[in-house]
C-alpha positions, 0 to 999 in steps of 0.5 A: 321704055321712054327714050332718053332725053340726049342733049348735044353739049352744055349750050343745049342743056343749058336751055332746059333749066327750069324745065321737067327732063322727063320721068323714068321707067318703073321699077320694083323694090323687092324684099331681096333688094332691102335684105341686100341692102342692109347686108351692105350697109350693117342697117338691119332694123327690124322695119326693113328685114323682119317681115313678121314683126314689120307686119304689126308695125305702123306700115303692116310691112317691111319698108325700104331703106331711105338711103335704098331709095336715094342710091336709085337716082343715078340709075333714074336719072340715067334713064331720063337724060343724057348729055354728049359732048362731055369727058365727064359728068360726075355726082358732087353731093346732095343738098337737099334730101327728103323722104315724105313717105314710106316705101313699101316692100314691092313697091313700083318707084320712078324718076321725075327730073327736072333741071333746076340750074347750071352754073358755068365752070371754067371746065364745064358746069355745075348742074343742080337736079331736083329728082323726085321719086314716086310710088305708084299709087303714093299721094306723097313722093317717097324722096325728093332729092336735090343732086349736084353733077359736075360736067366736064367738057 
């Protein structure tokens, strides 16, 4: 497992906008993942839970929710960077998000962040992410999200 980037408080964060934080580990998403999914989300398309027929579709197999794959990045994220110092750090939204491709039942996905700015606050800042999600063996992401934390000091 790669270690977590740690910064010591926002002046240090702050250095590495523009900057590639680092990539996450590896991780699976199985079919129980996708069933369980869409028990929670009332998403029940035959695309995600009905392995026979998702084998005659356009994709030979069932396929991850979109949202599934979002609802990763925090987790991601978590295993890439980490800042101390703060009381809070708190997810504000998303303003841009993409899916380019698929996501395959038992496909391996991680985490590329990068820092694309932080704005000062009067109680902290407000820090934009880019994390890119990628399939082993994808030639295209399968999510590229822009996230938005606050960050209280």
């Amino acid at each position: 497992m790669a270690p977590v980037k740690t910064y010591q408080g926002l002046d240090e964060i702050e250095k590495a906008v523009g900057t590639l934080l680092g990539h996450s580990e590896w991780h699976t998403i199985t079919q129980d993942d996708i069933d369980r999914f869409a028990d929670v989300t009332g998403d029940h398309q035959w695309i995600h839970i009905d392995p026979d027929r998702a084998a005659k579709g356009p994709y030979g197999t069932t396929i991850a929710h979109g949202y599934l794959v979002l609802s990763l990045v925090p987790m991601l994220m978590s295993e890439v960077t980490k800042t101390e110092g703060l009381t809070a750090a708190i997810n504000y939204g998303s303003n841009k998000v993409r899916y380019p491709a698929p996501t395959p039942v038992d496909s391996q996905v991680r985490g590329a962040v990068e820092l694309l700015e932080l704005s000062r606050r009067p109680q902290g800042a407000q820090a934009l992410f880019r994390v890119t999600v990628e399939r082993q063996g994808g030639d295209k992401p399968v999510c590229v999200a822009e996230v938005v934390s606050v960050l209280f000091e």
